[in-house]
N, C-alpha and C positions, 0 to 999 in steps of 0.2 A: 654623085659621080666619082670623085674623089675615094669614098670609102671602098666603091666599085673595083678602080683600082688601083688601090690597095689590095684588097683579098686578092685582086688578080694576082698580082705580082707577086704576095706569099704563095700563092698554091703554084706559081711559075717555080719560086726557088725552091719550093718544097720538094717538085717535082725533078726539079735538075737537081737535087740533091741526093733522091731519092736513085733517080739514073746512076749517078755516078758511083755508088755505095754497090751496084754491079760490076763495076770493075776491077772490084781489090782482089788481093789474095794472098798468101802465107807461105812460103818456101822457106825451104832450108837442109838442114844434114842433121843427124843422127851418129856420134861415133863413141867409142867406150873411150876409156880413163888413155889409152895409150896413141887416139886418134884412129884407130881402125875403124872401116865405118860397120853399121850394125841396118842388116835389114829386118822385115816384119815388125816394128815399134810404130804403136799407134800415136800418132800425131792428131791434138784434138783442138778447133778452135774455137770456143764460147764465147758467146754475147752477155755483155757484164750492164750495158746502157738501165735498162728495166729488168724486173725480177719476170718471171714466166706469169707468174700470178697478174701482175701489171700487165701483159702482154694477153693475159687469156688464153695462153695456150696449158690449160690445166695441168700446169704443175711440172711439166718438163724443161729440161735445158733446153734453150733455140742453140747448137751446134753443128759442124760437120767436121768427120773425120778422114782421116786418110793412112796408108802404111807405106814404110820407109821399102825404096827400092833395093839392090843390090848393093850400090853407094850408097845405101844410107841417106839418102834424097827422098823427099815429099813435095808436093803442090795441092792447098786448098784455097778454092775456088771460094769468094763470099758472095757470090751472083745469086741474088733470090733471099739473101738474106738481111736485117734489117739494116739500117742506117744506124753508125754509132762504134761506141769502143767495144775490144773482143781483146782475148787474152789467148793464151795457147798453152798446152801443155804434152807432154807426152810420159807414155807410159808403153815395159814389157809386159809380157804375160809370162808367169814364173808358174811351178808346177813346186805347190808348198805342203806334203803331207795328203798329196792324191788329189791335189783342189787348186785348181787355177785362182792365184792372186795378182793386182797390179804391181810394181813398180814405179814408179814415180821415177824419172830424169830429170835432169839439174837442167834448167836454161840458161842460155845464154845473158837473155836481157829479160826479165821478168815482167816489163812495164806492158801495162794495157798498149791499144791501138786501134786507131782509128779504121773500119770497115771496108772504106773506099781506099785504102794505101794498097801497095806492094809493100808489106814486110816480110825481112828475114829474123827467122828465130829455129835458131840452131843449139842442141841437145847432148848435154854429154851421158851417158850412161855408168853407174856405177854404184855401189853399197854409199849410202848418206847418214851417220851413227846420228847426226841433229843438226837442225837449221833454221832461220827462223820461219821459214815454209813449213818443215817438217820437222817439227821439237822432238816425236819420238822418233826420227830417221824414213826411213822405207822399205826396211827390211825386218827382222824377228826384234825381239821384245823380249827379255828377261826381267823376271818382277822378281824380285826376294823380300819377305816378310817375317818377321820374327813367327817361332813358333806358339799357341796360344800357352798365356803364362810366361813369357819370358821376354826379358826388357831390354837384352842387350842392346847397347849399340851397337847399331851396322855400320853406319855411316862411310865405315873406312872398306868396308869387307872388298873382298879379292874375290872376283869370279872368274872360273878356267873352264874356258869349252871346249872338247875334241872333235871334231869332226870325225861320226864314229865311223863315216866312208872313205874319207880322201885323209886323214890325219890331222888336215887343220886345226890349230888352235889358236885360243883368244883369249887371254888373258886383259881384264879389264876391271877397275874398281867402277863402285856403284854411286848413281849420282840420284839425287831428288830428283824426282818430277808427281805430276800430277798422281798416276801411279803409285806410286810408292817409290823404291828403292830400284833402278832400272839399270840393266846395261843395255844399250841399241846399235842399231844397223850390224845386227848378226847377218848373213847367208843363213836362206832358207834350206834346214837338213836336219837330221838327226844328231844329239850333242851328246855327249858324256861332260855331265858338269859335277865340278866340286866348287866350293866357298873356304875361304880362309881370312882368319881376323887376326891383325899384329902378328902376321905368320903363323897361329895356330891355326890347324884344320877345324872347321865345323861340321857338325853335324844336318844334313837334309836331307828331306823328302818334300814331293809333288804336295801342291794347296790345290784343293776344289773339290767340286761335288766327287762324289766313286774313284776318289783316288786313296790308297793305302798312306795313314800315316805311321808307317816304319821309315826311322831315319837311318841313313846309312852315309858312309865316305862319299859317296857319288850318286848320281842319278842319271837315266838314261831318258832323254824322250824328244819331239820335235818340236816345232813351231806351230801348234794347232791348238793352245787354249787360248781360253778366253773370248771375248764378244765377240773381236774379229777373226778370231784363229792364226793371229800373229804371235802368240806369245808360250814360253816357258814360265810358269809359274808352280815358286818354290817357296817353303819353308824351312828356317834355321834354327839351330840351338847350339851351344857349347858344346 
């Protein structure tokens, strides 16, 4: 009788636990670097508790999403969704070289949450060069590589980008990463880039498959190589 209930009483609490994990939901704002608020940005909030595989639901994320109103306002609802922690995120939709890529925005508070709360998690938007979320940033990717046969050090090299539409430039030296030799959180566009070492100019041309290697002062091209199509990739020489 005892054991009886017992189990009664777990599958009571399981049950009122299970209710209540219908109540919660996710609010908050969405505004760029200057607080202006930003609508259309997808606001997205994932179940972190079990993996999908653990859950049996082959292989997908358990999520739902929402988009930022005119104020830059969202509300998702976790009703129907499991009991347990959930994380959020958001992200734009940018037009990078003819091809819709995300964005990634910077949260407020990053930490998980519990599914039965009211939390707010509010979004700043803007270019992120590295973090420790995002080591290579969320924007373009510049790789530079020695050209084959040549041993220079980079390490210190000087990269200069034009924006060959709006003017913009970037000047930035190159840091290690996984990659190789990188500069990040470019804006997605077309660049006119040169490289320079201890002040002198270098010599580059594009690395990859059906690319010409004629190296020249500068190079013109976008954020469309590589695996993801975030990146400019180049080779140098003296």
């Amino acid at each position: 009788m005892f054991a009886i209930r017992t189990l009664a009483l777990a599958a009571a609490m399981f049950s009122a636990c299970a209710a209540s994990a219908l109540a919660g939901s996710v609010s908050g704002q969405v505004t760029d670097r200057n607080g202006a608020p930003l609508a259309d940005v997808h606001v997205e909030v994932v179940y972190q508790t079990y993996t999908a595989d653990q859950l049996n639901n082959s292989g997908e994320s358990i999520k739902s999403e929402a988009v930022t109103d005119a104020d830059g306002r969202y509300m998702i609802s976790t009703d129907g969704m499991p009991p347990g922690e959930y994380s959020a995120n958001a992200y734009q939709l940018v037009t990078n070289a003819g091809q819709q890529v995300n964005i990634d925005l910077t949260a407020d508070d990053t930490a998980t949450f519990a599914g039965n709360a009211d939390t707010v998690r509010n979004f700043t938007a803007g270019v992120v060069e590295s973090s420790g979320d995002q080591p290579y940033g969320n924007a373009g990717i510049f790789v530079v590589s020695n050209a084959i046969m040549d041993y220079t050090d980079l390490s210190g090299a000087k990269v200069t980008l034009v924006n060959t539409e709006t003017g913009e430039t970037f000047v930035k030296t190159v840091r290690s990463s996984g990659e190789g030799l990188v500069v990040t959180g470019i804006p997605f566009a077309t660049y006119r880039a040169s490289i320079s070492l201890n002040g002198q100019p270098m010599r580059i041309a594009l690395r990859g498959p059906g690319q010409s290697d004629a190296f020249s002062s500068e190079i013109v091209h976008d954020f469309s190589m590589g695996y993801l199509k975030n990146q400019i990739q180049v080779q140098v020489k003296p």
